[in-house]
C-alpha positions as CSV (number, residue, x, y, z in Angstrom):
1,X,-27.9,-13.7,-60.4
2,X,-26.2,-10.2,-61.0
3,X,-27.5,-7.7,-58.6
4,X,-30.1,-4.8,-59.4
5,X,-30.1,-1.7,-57.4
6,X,-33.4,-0.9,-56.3
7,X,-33.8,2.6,-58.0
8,X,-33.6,0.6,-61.4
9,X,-36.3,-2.0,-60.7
10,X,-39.1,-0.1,-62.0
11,X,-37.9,-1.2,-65.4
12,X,-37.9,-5.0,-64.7
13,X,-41.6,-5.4,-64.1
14,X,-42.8,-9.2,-64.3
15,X,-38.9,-10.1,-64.2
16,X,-36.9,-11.8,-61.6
17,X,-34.3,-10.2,-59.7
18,X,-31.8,-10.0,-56.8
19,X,-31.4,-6.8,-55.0
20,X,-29.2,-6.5,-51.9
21,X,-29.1,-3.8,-49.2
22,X,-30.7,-2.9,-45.8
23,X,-33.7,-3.9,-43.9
24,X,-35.4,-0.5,-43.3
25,X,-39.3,-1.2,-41.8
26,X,-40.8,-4.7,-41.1
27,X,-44.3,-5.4,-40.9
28,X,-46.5,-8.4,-40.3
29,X,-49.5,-8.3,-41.3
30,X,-52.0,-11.4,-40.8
31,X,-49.7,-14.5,-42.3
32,X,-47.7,-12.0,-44.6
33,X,-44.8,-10.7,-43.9
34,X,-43.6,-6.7,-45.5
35,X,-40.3,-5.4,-45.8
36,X,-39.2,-2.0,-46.5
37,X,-35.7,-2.9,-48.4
38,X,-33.0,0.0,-49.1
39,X,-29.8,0.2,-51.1
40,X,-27.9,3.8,-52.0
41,X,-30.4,3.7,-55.2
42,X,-33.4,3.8,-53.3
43,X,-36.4,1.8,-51.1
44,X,-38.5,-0.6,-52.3
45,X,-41.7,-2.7,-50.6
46,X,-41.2,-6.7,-50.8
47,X,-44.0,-9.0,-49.3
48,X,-42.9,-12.7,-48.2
49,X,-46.5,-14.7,-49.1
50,X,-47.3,-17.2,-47.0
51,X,-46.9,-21.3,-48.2
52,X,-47.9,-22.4,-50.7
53,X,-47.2,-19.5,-52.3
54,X,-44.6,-18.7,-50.4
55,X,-41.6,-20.4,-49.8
56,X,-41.7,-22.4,-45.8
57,X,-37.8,-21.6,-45.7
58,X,-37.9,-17.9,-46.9
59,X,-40.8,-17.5,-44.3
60,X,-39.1,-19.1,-41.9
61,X,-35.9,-16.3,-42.2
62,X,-38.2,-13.7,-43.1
63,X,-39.6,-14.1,-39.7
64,X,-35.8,-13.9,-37.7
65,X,-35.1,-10.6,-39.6
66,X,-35.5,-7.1,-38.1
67,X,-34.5,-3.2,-38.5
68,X,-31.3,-2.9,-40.2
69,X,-30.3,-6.6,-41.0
70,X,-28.4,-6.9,-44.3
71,X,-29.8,-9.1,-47.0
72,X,-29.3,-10.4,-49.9
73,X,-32.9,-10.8,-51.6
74,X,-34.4,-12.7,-54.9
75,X,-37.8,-12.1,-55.8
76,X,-40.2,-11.0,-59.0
77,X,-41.1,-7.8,-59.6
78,X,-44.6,-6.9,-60.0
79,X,-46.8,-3.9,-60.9
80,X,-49.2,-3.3,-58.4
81,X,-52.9,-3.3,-58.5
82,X,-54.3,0.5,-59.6
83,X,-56.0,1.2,-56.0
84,X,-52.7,0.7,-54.1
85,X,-50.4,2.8,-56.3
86,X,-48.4,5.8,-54.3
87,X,-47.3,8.0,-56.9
88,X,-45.6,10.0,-53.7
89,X,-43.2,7.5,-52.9
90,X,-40.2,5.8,-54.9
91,X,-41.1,2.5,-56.5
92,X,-44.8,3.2,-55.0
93,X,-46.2,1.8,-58.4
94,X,-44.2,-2.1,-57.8
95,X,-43.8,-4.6,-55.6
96,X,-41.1,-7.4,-54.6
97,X,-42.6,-10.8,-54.3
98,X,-39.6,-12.1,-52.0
99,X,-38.7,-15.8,-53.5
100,X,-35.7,-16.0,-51.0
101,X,-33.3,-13.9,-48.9
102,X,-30.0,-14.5,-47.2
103,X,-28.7,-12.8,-44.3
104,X,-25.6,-11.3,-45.0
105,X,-25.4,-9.7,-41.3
106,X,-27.7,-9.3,-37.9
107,X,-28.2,-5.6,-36.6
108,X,-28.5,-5.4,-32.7
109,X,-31.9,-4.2,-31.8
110,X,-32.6,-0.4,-31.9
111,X,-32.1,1.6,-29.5
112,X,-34.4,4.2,-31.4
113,X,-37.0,4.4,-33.8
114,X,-35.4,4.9,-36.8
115,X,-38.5,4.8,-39.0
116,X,-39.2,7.6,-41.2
117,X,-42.7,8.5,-39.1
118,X,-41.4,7.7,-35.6
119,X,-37.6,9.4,-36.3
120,X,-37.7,12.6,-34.0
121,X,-34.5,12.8,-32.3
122,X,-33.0,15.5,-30.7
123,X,-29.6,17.1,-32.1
124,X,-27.6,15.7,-29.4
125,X,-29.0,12.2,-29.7
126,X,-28.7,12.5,-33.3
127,X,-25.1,13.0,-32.6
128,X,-24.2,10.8,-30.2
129,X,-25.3,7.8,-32.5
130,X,-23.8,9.6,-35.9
131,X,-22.8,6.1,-36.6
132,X,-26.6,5.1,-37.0
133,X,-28.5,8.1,-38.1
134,X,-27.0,8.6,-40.9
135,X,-29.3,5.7,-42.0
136,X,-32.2,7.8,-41.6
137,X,-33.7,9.2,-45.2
138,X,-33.6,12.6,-43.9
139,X,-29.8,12.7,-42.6
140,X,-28.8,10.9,-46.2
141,X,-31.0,13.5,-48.0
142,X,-28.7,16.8,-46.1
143,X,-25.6,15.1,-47.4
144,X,-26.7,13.8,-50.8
145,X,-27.4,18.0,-51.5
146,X,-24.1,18.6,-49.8
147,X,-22.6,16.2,-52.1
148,X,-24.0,18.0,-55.1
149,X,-23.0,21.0,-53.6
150,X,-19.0,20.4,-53.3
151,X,-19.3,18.9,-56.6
152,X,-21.1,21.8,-58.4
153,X,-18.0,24.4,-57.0
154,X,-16.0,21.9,-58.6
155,X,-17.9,21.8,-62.0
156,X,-18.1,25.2,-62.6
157,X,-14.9,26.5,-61.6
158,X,-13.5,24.0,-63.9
159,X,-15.7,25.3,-66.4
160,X,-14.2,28.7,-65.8
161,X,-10.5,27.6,-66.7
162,X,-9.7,27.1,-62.7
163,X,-6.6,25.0,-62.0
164,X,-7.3,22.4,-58.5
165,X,-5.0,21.9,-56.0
166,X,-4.8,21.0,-52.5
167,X,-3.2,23.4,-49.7
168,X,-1.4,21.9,-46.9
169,X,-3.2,22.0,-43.2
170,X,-0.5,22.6,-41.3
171,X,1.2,25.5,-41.8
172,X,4.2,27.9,-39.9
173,X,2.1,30.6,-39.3
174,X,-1.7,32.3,-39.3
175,X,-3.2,33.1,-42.5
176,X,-5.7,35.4,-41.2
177,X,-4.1,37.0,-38.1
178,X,-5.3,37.2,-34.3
179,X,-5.6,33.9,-31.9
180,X,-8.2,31.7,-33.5
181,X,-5.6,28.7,-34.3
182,X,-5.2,25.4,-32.9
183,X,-1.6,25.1,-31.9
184,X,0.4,21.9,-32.7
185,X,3.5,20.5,-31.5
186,X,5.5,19.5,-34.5
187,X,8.4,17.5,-33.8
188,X,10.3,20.4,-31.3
189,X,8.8,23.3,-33.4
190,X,5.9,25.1,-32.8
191,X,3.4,24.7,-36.0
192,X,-0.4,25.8,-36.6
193,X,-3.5,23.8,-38.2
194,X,-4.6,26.1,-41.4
195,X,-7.6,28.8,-40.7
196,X,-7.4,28.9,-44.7
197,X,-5.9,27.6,-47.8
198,X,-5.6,32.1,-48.6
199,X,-2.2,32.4,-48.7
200,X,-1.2,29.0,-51.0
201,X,-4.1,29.5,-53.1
202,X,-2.2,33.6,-53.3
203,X,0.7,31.6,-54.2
204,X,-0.2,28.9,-56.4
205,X,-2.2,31.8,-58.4
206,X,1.2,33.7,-59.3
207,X,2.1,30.8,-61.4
208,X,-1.3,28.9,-62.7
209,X,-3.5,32.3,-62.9
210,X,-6.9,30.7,-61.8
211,X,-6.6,28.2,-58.7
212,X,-9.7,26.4,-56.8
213,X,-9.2,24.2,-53.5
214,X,-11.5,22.4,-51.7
215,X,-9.9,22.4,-47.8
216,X,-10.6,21.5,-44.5
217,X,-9.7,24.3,-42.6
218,X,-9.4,25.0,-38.5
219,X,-11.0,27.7,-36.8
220,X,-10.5,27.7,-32.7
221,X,-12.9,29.8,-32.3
222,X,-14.4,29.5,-28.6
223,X,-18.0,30.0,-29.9
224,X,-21.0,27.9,-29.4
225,X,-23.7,28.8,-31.6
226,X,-25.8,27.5,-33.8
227,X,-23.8,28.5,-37.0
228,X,-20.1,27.7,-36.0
229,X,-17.9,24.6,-35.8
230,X,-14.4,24.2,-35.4
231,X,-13.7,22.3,-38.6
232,X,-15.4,23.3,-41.9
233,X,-14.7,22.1,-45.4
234,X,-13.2,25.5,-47.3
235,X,-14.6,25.7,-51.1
236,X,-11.9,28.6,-52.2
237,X,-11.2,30.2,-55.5
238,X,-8.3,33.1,-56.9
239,X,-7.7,34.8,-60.2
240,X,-5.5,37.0,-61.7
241,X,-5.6,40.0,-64.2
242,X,-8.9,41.4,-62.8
243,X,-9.8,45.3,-63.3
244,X,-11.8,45.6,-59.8
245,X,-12.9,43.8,-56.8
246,X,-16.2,43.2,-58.9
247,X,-15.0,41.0,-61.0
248,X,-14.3,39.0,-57.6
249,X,-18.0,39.2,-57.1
250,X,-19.1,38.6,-60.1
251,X,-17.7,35.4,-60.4
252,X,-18.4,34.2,-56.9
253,X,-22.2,35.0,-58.0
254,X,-22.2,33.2,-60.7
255,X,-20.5,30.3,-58.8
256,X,-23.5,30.4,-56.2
257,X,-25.9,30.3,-59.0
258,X,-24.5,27.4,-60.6
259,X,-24.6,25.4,-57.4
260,X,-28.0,26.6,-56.7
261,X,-29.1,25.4,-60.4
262,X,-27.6,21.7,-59.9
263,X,-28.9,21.0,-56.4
264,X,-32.8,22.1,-58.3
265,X,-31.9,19.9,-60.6
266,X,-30.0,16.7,-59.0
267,X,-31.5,16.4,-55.7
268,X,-35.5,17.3,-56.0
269,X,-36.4,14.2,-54.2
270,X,-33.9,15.4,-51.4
271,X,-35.3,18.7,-51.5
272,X,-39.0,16.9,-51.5
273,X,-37.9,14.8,-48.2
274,X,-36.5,17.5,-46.1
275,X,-39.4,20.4,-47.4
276,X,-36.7,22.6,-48.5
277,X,-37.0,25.8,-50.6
278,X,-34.5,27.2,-52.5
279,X,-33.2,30.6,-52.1
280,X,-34.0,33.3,-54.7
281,X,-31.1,34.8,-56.5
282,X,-32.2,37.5,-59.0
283,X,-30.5,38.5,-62.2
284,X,-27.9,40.8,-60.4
285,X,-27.7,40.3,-56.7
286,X,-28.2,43.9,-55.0
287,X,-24.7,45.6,-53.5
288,X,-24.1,47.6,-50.9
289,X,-21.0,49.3,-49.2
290,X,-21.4,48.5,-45.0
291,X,-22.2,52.2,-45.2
292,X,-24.9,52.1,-47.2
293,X,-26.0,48.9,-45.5
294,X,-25.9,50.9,-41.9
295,X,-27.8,53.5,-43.6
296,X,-30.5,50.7,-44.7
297,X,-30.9,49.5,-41.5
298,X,-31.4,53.3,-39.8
299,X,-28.7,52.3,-36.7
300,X,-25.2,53.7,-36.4
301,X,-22.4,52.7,-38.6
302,X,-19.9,50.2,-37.0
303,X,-17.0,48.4,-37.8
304,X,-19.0,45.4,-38.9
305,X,-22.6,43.8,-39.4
306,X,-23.2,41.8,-36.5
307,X,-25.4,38.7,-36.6
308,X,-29.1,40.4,-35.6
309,X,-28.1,43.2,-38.4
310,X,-27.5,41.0,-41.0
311,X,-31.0,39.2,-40.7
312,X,-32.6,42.4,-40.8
313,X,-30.4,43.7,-43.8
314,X,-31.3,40.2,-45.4
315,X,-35.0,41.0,-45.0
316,X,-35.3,44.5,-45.8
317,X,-33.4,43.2,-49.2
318,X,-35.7,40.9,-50.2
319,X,-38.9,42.5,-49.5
320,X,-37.5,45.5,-51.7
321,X,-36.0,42.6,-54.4
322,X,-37.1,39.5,-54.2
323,X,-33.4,38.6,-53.5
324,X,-32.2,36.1,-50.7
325,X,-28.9,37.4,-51.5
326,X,-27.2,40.2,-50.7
327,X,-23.1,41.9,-51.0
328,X,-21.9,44.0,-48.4
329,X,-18.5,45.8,-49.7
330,X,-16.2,48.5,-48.0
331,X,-15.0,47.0,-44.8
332,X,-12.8,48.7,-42.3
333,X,-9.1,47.9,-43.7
334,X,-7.4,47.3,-39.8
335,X,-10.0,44.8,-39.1
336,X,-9.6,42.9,-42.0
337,X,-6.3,40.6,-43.2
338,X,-3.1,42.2,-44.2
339,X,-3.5,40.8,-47.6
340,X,-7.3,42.7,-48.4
341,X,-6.5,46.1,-50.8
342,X,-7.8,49.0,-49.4
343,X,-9.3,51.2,-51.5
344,X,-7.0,53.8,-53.4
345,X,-10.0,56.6,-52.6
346,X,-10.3,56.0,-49.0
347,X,-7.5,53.9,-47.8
348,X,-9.6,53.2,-44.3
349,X,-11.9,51.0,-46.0
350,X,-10.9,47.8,-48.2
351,X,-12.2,46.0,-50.9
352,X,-13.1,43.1,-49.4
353,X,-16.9,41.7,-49.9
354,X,-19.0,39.1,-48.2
355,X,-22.4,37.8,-49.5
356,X,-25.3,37.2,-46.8
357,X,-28.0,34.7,-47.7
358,X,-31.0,34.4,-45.4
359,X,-29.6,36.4,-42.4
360,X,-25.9,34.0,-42.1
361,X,-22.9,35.0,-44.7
362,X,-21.6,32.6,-46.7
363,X,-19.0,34.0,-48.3
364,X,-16.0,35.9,-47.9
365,X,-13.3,37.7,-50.8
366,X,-12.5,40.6,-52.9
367,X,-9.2,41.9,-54.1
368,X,-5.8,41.5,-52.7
369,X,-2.8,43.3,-52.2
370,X,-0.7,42.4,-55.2
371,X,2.5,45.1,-54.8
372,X,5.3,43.8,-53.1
373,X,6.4,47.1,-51.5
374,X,2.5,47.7,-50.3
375,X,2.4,43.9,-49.1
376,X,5.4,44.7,-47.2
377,X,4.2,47.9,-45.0
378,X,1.1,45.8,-44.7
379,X,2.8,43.4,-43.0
380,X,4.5,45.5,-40.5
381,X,1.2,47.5,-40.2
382,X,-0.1,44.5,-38.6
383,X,2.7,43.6,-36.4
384,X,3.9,40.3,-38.4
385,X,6.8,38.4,-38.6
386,X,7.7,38.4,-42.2
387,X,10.3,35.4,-41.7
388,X,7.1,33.0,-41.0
389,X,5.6,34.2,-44.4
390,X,8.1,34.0,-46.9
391,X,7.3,31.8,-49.2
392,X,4.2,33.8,-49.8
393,X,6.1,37.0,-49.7
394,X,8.6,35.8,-52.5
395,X,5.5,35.4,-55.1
396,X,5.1,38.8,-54.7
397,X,8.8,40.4,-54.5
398,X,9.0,38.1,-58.0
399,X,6.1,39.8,-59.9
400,X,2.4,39.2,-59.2
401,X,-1.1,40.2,-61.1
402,X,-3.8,42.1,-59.8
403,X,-5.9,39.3,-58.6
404,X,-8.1,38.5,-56.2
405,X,-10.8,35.4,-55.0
406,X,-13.3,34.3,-52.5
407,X,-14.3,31.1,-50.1
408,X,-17.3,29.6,-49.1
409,X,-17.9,27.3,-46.1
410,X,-20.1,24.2,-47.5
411,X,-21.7,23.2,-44.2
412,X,-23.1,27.0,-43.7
413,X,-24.1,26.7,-47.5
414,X,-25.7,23.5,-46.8
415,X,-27.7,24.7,-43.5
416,X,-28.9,27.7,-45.3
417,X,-30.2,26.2,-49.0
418,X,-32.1,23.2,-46.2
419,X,-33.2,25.7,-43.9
420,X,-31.3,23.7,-41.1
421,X,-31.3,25.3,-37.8
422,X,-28.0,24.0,-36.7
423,X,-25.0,24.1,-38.9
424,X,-24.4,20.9,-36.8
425,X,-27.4,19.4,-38.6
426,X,-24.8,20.0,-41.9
427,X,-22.1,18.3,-41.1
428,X,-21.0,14.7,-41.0
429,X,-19.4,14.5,-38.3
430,X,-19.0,17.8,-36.4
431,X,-16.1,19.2,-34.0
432,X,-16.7,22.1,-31.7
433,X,-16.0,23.4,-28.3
434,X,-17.7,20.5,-26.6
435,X,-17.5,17.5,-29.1
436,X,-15.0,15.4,-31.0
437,X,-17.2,12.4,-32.2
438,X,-18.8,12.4,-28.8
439,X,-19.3,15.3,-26.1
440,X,-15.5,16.0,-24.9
441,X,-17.0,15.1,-21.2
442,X,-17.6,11.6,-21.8
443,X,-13.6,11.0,-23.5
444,X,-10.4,11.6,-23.2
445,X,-8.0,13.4,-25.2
């Protein structure tokens, strides 16, 4: 019999089928025996009755099976009666009657509870065993929405006439200046893993106008908090012929909103399971130059916002808006990239932009440097080698727009929409100072 999946049952009622999957929760309960099955649709209850009604030989392997074994099952579907109907739960108004199962392979016992009601790991735990919690409902929920997420970038900056391409992750030099890189011996040369796809997506721009990537990038950044990991996936967008830095934002906004619209609408059972909420973005999300934002927040201005002053700035905003969102503009120009345009009024701050959501940015753009004779005294401004950067440099000596763009990190985006207090919690399988699959203690490299 052709396989259903489980999240398509509910329209087979009083028909037979064969589902196949994972053995999430048995249960015996006086000569009955109850299964929680799973597949990627969904879960489903199946009950194996006891002879006569039953089968002796599907009792007889229903009673070898445990947590995790996979399956192959054939059974009837059936409504069940009006008193034990869970509208709260998938499938919670059927049940299988198991007619026969197969074993397709035996799981090792447990070393945990992985049970929706008993799972309460801690994050290291959680990590250690990556290769089995991401079984757990609540782990597949995080990624499902990260899923959509990724996707949704993808969807709308297609939507938006952007070109896809993929930048390369190893590269002769930094993008973004300073020692945060992860040096790698190529062959006898000396070559870097990519902080960011900016300078190919800068590139690529000059010839296809609107460019999108979606990159892993490297940051070596010897940090351990809760909100930073060496490898991130990069969700990056440039465009040409803009007027101002705004229309940078503008379209990173709407980018934000269309993600925020498809995750409300693809994944409100994943939202249901991990109690998420949304953030708020209003009609036009509230700007401010760091000035202005220092001024907000009644403390000296500084080079930048540091990570207590942008919670506070993102609370003060959304008592006075309702907005989770927030742009902060204007940025010193030396402590930004070479590549970041400084504005014409007041050359010592740029026109670069990042957008704070719920106290953590998530984004980072505004316009670039687009003359090649201002690119150039940038460059030796900032004490570069120009050799190491010439492909880039020749898109610009050749002729390039006024353009500009923006990048998002999906794992902080994911942490933040989730409410997540880790940005470990967000990612698959995460790298940082003290972990490569497992803590860097415990292997070798």
């Amino acid at each position: 019999m052709q396989r259903t999946l489980i999240g398509d049952l509910g329209a087979h009622k009083g028909e037979e089928v064969t589902i196949k999957g994972w053995v999430s929760v048995r249960r015996d309960q006086g000569k009955m025996v109850f299964f929680d099955f799973r597949d990627r649709s969904g879960t489903v209850q199946g009950v194996v009755l006891p002879p006569p009604a039953g089968g002796l030989a599907t009792m007889e392997i229903a009673k070898e099976i445990r947590n995790e074994y996979v399956v192959s099952v054939d059974g009837k579907v059936n409504a069940r009666p009006e008193k034990n109907v869970n509208s709260k739960v998938q499938n919670g108004d059927i049940e299988l009657e198991v007619m026969g199962i197969t074993i397709l392979a035996k799981a090792e016992p447990l070393p945990f509870d992985m049970s929706v009601d008993g799972y309460n790991l801690d994050l290291t735990t959680e990590l250690d065993h990556r290769a089995l919690t991401l079984r757990h409902p609540r782990l597949q929920a995080i990624f499902k929405v990260q899923a959509v997420i990724i996707d949704s970038f993808r969807e709308y900056m297609k939507s938006q006439d952007f070109m896809e391409f993929q930048a390369p992750a190893i590269t002769p030099a930094t993008a973004e200046g300073g020692a945060e890189v992860f040096q790698v011996q190529y062959f006898d040369k000396k070559a870097y893993l990519t902080q960011s796809p900016q300078l190919y997506k800068q590139i690529v721009m000059t010839a296809f106008e609107r460019v999108f990537s979606v990159n892993k990038v490297f940051r070596a950044e010897p940090s351990a908090t809760t909100r930073h990991i060496t490898e991130i996936v990069s969700l990056d967008a440039e465009m040409a012929f803009i007027e101002s830095w705004t229309d940078v934002r503008d379209m990173s906004e709407e980018t934000v909103r269309f993600v925020l619209q498809q995750v409300e609408k693809k994944c409100a059972r994943e939202l249901e399971v991990l109690g998420a909420v949304l953030p708020t973005m209003i009609e036009k999300t509230p700007t401010y130059s760091l000035t202005e934002a220092f001024a907000k927040l009644g403390v000296p201005e500084d080079k930048d916002l540091n990570p207590e002053q942008e919670r506070k700035l993102c609370e003060i905003v959304k008592e006075e808006t309702g907005s989770d969102f927030v742009y902060v503009y204007g940025y010193p120009t030396m402590k930004k990239p070479f590549y970041v345009y400084p504005n014409p009024e007041n050359p010592e701050f740029n026109e670069g932009m990042d957008l704070l959501c719920r106290g953590v940015e998530w984004l980072s753009g505004g316009r670039r440097v687009n003359d090649y004779a201002q690119l150039m005294q940038h460059v030796e401004k900032w004490g570069m080698d120009p050799k190491k950067i010439e492909m880039f440099l020749e898109a610009f000596r050749y002729g390039a727009p006024p353009e500009g763009g923006f990048a998002l990190g999906a794992e902080r985006m994911t942490m933040q929409i989730l409410g997540l207090k880790n940005i470990r919690e967000a990612t698959l399988f995460p790298r940082d100072m003290n972990r490569i699959d497992l803590p860097l203690s415990e292997t070798e490299i």
